[in-house]
N, CA, C and O atoms as CSV, one atom per row, in Angstrom:
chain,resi,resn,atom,element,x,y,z
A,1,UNK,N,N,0.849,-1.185,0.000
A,1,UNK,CA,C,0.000,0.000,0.000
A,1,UNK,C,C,0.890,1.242,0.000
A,1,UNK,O,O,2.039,0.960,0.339
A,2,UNK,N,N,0.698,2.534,-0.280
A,2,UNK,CA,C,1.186,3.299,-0.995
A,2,UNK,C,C,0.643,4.799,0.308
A,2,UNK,O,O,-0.484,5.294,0.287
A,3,UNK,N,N,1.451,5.116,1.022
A,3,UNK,CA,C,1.410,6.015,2.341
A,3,UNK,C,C,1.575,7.014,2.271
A,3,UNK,O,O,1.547,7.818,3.203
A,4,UNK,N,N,1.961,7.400,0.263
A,4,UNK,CA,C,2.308,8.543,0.220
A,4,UNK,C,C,1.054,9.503,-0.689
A,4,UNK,O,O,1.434,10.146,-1.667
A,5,UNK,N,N,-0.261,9.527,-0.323
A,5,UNK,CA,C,-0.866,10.432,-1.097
A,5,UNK,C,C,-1.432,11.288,-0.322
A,5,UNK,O,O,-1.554,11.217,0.901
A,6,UNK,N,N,-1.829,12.221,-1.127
A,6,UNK,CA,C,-2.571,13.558,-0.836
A,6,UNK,C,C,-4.054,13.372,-0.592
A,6,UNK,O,O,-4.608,14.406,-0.967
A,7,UNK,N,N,-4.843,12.596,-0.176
A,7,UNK,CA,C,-6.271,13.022,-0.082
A,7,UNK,C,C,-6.941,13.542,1.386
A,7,UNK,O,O,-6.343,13.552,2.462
A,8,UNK,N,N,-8.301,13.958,1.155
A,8,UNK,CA,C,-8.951,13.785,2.313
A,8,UNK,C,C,-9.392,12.699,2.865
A,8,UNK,O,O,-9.134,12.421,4.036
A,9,UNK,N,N,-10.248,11.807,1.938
A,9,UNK,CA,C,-10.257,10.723,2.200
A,9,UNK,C,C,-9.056,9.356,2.769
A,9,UNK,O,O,-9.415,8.372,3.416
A,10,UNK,N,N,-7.728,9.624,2.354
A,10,UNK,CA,C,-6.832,8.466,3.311
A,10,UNK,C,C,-6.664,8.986,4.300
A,10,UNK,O,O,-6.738,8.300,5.320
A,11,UNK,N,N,-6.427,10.137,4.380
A,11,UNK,CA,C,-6.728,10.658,5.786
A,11,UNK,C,C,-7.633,10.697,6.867
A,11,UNK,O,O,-7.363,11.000,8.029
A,12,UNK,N,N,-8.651,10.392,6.433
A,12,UNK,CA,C,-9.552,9.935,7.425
A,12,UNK,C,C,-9.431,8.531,7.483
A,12,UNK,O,O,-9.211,8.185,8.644
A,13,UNK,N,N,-9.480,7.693,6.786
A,13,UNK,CA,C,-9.058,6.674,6.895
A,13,UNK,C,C,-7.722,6.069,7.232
A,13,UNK,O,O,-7.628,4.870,7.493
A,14,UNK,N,N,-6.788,6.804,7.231
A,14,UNK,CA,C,-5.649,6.432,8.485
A,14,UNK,C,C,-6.185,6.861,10.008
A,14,UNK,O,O,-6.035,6.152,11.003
A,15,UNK,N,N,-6.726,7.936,9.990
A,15,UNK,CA,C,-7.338,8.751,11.264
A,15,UNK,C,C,-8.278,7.518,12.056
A,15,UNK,O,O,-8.370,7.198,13.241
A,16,UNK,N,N,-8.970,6.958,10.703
A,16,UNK,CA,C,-9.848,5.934,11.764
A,16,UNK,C,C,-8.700,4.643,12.198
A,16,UNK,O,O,-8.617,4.342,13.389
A,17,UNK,N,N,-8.056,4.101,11.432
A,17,UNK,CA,C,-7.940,2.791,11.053
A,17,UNK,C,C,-6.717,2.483,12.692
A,17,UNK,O,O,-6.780,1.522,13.459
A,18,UNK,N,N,-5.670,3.753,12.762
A,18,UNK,CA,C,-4.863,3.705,13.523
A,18,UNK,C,C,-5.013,3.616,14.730
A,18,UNK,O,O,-4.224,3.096,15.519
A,19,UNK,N,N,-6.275,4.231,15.026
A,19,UNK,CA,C,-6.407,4.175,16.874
A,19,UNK,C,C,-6.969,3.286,17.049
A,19,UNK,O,O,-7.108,2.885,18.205
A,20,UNK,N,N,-7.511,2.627,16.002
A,20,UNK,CA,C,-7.772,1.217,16.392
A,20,UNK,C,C,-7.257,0.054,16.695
A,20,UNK,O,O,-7.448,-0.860,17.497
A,21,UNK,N,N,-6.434,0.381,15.695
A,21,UNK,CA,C,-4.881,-1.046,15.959
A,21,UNK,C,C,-4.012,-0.439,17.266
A,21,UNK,O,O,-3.274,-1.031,18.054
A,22,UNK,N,N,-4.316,0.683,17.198
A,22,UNK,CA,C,-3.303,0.955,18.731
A,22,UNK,C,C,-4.109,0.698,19.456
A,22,UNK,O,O,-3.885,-0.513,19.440
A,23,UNK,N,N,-5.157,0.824,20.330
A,23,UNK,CA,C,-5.825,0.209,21.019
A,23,UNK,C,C,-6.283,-1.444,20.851
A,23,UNK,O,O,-6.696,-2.127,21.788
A,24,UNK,N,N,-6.177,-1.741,19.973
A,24,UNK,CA,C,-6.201,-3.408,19.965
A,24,UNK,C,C,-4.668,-3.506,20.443
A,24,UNK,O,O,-4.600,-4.159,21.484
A,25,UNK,N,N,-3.691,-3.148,20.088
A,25,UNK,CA,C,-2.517,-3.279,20.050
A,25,UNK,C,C,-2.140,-3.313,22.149
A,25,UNK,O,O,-1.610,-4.178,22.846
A,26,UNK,N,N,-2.645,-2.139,22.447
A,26,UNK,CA,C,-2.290,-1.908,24.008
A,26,UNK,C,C,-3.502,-3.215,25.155
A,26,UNK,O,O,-3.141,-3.763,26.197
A,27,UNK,N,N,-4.501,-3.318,24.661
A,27,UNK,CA,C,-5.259,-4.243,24.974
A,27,UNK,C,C,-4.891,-5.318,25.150
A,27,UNK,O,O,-5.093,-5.837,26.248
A,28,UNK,N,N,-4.315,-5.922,24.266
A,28,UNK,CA,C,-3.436,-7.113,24.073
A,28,UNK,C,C,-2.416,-7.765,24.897
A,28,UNK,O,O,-2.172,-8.860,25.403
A,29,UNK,N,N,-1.695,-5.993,24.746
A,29,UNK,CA,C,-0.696,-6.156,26.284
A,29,UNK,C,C,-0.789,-5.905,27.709
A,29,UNK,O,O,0.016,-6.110,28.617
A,30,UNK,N,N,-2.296,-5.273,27.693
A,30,UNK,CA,C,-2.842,-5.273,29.036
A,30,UNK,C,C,-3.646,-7.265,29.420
A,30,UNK,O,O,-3.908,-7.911,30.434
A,31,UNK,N,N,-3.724,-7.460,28.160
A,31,UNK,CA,C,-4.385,-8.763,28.525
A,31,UNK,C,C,-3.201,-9.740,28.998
A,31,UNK,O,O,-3.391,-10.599,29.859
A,32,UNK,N,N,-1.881,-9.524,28.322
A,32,UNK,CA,C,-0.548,-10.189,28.669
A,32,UNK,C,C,0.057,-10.162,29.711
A,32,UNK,O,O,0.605,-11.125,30.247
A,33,UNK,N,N,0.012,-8.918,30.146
A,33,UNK,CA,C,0.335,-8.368,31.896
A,33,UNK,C,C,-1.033,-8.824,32.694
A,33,UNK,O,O,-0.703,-9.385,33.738
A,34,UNK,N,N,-2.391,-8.765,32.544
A,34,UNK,CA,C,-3.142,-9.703,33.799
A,34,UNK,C,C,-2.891,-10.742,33.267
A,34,UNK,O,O,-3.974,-10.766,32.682
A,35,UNK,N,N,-2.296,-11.877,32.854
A,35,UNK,CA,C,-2.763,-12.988,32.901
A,35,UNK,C,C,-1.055,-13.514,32.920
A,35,UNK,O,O,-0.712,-14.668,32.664
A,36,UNK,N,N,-0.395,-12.730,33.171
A,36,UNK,CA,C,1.167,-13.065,33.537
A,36,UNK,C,C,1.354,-13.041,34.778
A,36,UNK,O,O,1.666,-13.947,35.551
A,37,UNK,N,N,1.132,-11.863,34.959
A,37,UNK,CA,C,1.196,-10.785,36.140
A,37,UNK,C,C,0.431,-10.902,37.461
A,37,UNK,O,O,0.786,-10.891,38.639
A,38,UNK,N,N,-1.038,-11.045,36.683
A,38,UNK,CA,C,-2.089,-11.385,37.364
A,38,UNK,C,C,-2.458,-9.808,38.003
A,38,UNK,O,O,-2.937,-9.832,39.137
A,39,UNK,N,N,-2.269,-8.404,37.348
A,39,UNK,CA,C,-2.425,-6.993,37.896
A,39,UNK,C,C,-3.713,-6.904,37.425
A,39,UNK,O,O,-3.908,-7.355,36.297
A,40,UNK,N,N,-4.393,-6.554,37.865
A,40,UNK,CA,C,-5.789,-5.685,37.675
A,40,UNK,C,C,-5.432,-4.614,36.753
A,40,UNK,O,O,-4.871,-3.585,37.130
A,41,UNK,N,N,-5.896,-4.960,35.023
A,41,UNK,CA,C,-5.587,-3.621,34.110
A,41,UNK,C,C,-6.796,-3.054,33.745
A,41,UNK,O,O,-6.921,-2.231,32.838
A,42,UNK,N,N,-8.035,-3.652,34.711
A,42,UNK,CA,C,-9.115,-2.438,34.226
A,42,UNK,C,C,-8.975,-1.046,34.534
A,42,UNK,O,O,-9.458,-0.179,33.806
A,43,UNK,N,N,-8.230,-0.751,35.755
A,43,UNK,CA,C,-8.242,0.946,35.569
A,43,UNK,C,C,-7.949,2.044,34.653
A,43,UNK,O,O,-8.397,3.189,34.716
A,44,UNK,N,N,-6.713,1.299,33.338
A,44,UNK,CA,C,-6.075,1.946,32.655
A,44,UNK,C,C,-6.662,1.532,31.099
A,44,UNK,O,O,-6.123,1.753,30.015
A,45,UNK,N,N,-7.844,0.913,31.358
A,45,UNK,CA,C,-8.284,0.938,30.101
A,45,UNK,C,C,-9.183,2.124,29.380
A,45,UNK,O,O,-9.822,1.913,28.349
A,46,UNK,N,N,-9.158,3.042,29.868
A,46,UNK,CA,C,-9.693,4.192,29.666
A,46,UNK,C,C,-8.149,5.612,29.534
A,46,UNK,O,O,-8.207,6.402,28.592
A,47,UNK,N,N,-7.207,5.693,30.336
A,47,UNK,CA,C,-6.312,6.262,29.265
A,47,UNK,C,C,-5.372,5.405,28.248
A,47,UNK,O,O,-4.266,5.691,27.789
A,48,UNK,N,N,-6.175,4.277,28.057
A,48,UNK,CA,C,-5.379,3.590,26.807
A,48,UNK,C,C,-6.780,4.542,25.506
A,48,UNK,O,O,-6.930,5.243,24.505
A,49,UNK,N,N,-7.194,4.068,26.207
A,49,UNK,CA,C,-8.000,4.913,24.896
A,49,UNK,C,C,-7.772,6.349,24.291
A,49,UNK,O,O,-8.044,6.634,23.125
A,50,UNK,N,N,-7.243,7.220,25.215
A,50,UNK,CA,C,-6.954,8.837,25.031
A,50,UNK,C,C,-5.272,8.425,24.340
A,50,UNK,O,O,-4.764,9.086,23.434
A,51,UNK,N,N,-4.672,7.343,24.926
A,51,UNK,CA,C,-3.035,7.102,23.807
A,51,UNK,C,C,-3.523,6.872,22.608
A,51,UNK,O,O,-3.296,7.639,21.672
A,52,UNK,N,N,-4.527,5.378,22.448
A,52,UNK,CA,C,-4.430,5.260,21.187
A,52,UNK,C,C,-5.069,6.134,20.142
A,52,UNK,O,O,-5.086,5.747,18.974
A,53,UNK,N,N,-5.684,7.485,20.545
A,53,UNK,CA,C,-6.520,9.008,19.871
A,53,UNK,C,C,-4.874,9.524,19.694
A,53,UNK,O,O,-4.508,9.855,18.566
A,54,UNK,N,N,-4.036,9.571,20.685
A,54,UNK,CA,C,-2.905,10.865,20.941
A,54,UNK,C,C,-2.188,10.056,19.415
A,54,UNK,O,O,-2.046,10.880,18.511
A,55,UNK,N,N,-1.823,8.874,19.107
A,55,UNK,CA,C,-1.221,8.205,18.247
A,55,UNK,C,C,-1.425,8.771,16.504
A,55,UNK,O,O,-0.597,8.791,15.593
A,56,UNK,N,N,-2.662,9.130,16.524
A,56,UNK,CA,C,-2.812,10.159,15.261
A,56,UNK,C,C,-2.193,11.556,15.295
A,56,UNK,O,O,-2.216,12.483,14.485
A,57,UNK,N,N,-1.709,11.424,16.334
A,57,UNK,CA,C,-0.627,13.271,16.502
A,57,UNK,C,C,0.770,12.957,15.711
A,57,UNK,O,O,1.539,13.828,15.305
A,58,UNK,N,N,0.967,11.405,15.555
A,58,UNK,CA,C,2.699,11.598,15.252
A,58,UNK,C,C,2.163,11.061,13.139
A,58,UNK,O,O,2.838,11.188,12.117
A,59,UNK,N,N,0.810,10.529,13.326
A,59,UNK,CA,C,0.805,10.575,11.854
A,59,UNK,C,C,0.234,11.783,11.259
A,59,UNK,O,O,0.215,11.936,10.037
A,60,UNK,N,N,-0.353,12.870,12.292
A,60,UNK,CA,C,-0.552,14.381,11.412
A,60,UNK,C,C,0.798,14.929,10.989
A,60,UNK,O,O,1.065,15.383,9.877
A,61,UNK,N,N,1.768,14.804,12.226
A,61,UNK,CA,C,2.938,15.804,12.228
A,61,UNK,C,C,3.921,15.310,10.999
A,61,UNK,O,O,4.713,16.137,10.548
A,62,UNK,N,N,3.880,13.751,10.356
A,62,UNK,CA,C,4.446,13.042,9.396
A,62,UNK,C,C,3.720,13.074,8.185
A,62,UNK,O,O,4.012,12.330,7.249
A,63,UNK,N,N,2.846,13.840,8.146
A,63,UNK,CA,C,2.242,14.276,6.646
A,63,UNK,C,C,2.008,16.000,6.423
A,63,UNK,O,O,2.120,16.726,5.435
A,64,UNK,N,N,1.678,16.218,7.668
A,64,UNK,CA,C,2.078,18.219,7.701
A,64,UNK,C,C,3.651,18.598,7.263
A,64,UNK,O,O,4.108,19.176,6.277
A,65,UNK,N,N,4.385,17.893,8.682
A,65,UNK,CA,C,5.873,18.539,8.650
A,65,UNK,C,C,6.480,17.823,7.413
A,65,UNK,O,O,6.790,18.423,6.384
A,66,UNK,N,N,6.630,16.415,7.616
A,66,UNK,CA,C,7.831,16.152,6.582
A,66,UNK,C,C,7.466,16.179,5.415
A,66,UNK,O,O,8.211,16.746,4.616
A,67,UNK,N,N,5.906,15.437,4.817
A,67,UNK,CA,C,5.866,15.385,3.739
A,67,UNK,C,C,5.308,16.340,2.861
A,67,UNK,O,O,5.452,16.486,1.647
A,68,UNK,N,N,4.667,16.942,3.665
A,68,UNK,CA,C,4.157,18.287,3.250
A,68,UNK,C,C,2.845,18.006,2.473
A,68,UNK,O,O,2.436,18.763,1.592
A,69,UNK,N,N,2.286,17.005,2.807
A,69,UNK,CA,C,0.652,16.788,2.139
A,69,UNK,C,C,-0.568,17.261,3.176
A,69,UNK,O,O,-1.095,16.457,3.945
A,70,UNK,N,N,-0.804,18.136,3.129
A,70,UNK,CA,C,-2.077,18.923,3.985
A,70,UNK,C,C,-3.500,18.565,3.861
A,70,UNK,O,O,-4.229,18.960,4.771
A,71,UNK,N,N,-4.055,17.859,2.856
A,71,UNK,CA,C,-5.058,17.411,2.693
A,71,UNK,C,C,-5.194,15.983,3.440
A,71,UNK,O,O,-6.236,15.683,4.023
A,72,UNK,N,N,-4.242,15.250,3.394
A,72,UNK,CA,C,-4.224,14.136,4.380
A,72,UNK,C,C,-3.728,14.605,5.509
A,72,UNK,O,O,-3.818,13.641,6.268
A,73,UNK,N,N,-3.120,15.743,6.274
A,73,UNK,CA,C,-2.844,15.736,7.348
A,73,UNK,C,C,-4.381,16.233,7.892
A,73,UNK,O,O,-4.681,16.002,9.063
A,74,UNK,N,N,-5.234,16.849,7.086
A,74,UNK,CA,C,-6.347,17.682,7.707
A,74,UNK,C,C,-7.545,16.529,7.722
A,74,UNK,O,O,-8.423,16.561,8.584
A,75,UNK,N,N,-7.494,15.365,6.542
A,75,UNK,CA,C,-8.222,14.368,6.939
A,75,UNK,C,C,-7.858,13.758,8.424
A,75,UNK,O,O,-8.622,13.642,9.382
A,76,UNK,N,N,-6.747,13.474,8.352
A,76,UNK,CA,C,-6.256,12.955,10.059
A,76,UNK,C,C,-6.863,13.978,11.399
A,76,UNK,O,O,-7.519,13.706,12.404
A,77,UNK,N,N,-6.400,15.014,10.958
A,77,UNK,CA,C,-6.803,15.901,12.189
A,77,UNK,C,C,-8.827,16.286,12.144
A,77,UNK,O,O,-9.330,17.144,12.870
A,78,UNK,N,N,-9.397,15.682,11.444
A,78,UNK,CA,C,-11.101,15.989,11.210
A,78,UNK,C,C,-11.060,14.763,12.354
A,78,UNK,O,O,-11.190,14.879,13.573
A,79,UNK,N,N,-10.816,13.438,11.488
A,79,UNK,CA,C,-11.089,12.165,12.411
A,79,UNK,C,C,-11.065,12.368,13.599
A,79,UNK,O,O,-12.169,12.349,14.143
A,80,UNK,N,N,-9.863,12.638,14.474
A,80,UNK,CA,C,-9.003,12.749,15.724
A,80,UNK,C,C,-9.283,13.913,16.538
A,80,UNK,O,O,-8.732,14.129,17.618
A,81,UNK,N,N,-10.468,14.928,15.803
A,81,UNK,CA,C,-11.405,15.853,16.705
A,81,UNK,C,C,-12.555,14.730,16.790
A,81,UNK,O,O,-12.968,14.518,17.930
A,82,UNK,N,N,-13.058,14.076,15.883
A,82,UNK,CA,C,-14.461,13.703,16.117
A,82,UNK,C,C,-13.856,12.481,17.548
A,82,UNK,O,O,-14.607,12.189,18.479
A,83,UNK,N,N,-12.765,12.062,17.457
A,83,UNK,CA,C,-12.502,10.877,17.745
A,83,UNK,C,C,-12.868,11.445,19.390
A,83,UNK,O,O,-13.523,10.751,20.167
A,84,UNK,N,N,-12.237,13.042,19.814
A,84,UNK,CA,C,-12.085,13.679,20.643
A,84,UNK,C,C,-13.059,13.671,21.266
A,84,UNK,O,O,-13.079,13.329,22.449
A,85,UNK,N,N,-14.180,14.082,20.545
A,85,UNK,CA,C,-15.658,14.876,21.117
A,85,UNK,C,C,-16.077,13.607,21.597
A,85,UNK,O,O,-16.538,13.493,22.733
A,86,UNK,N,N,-15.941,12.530,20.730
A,86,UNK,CA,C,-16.683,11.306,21.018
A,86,UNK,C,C,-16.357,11.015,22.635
A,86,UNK,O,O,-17.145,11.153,23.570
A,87,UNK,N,N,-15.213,10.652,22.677
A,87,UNK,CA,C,-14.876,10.648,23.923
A,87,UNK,C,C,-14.944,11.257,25.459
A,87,UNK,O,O,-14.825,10.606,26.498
A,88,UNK,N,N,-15.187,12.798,25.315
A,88,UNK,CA,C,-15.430,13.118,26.227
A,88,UNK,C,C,-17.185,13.351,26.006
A,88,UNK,O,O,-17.842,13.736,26.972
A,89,UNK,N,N,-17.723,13.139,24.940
A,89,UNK,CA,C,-19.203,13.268,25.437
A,89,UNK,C,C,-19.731,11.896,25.726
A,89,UNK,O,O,-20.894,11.585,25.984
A,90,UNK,N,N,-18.556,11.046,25.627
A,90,UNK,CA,C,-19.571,9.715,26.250
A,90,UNK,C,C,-18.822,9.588,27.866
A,90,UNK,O,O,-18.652,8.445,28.289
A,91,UNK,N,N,-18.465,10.557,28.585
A,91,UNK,CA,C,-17.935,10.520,29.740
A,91,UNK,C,C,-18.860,11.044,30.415
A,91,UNK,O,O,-18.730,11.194,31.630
């Protein structure tokens, strides 16, 4: 797949696709640490969720700063407000 275009559309669609795998991704290893560990990781499953939102900050700043494609950095940054609001209005 091809990481280097200009749209609005991959940009939202990296915006969605990423905080998802990062949060599957941290889940995973919270499931690895209770069942190693045996720690209670329900408390921190709620700022795993605000990391895996923060995780679309280092793919805005890698299509704003370096590559200089603004239409996909602004698709990323639409997602990663809604992703925002979502979050604190379901709090």
């Amino acid at each position: 797949m091809d990481f280097k275009k200009d749209t609005h559309a991959f940009g939202g669609f990296l915006g969605l696709v990423v905080p998802i795998l990062a949060y599957l991704l941290l889940v995973l290893i919270a499931w690895g640490v209770k069942s190693f560990f045996g720690v209670d990781t329900k408390p921190f499953l709620d700022p795993m969720r605000l990391i895996s939102i923060a995780v679309n900050l280092i793919i805005m700043r890698y299509y704003f700063v370096k590559l200089k494609y603004d239409l996909t950095g602004r698709g990323v940054l639409l997602v990663t407000f809604i992703y925002v609001i979502v979050y604190f209005w379901a709090h």
